[in-house]
N, C-alpha and C positions, 0 to 999 in steps of 0.2 A: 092427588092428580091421577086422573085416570092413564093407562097405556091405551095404546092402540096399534094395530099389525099395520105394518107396510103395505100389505099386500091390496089397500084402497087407495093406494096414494095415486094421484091423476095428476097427468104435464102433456098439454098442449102446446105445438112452436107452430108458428106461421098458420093457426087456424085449425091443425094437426091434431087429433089426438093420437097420441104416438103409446099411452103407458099400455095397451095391449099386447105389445111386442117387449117393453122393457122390463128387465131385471134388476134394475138396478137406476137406480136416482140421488144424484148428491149435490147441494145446492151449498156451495161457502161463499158468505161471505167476509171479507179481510176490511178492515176498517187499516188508513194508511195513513201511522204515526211516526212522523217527523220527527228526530230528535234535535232538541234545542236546548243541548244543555250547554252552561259557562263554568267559568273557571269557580265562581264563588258558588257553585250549587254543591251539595252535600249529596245527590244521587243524579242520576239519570231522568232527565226532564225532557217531554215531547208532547205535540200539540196534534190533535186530529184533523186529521184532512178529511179526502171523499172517500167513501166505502165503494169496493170492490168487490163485484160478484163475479163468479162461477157456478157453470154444471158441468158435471160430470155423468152420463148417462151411459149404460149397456143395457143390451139383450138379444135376443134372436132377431134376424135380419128376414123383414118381408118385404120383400122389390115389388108389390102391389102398388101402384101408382098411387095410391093415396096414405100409405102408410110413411113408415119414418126414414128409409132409405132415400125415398125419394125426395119424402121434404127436408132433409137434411142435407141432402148431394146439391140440391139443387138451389139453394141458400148460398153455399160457396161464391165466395166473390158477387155475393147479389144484396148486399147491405144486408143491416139488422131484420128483422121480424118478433113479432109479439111471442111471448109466452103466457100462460099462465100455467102456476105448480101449485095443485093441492095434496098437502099431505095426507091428508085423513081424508080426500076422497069426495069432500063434500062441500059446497057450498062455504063462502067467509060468514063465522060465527064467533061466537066467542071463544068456543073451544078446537075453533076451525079456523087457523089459520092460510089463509091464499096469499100465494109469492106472486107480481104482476109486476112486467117491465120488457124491453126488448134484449134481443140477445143476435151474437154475432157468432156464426162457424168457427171455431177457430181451430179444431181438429176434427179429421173423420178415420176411421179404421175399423175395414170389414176384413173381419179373419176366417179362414177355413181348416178344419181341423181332421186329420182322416180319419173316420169313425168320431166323429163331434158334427155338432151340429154348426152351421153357418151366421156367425155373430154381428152384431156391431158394437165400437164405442164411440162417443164423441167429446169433446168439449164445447162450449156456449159459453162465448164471453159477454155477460150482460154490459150492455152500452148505457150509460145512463144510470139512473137510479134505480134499484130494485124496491116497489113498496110491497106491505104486508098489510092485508086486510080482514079486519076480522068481525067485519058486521057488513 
């Protein structure tokens, strides 16, 4: 298995491409297991629900109307919007997979540091299904 640097990985929100400012990209998904165990089970037994996604993004804050401050601020309380996240940067392939689904604001924080530079982070609570494509 080959590696590959981070430093191609590409994420669009709302039409956006925002990874020119970011530092930092973390996509979990939580699959949400029920437990269903009884009295006669010999362990712990549970059944899968729907999977759960999150992102978690930072990086340097550019208030240029088209970059990520704006399209993140301005998402707040304005329903979901599309994403797509490529890790490697490139096109859905075999060895390239693409994250595609919508996502919801669910935190923002712009920090300023004295002698640091002017940051942001967010969270995106994907609404719906997250799919994975890879052709």
């Amino acid at each position: 298995m080959a590696r590959i640097p981070g430093n191609d990985a590409n994420l669009s929100y709302n039409a956006v491409a925002i990874e020119d400012e970011l530092s930092s990209i973390g996509l979990t998904v939580n699959n949400t297991l029920t437990e269903v165990t009884a009295f006669a089970d010999t362990g712990a037994e549970f059944v899968e629900g729907l999977a759960n996604g999150t992102f978690s993004i930072s990086g340097a804050a550019d208030f240029a109307a088209s970059q990520g401050d704006a399209t993140i601020f301005t998402q707040i309380g304005s329903g979901e919007a599309a994403f797509i996240y490529q890790p490697t940067g490139n096109a859905a392939g075999a060895s390239d997979p693409n994250y595609t689904g919508n996502a919801l604001v669910s935190s923002y924080t712009i920090t300023a540091d004295v002698g640091g530079a002017v940051t942001y982070s967010a969270d995106l609570q994907v609404n719906g299904a997250t799919t994975r494509a890879v052709s």
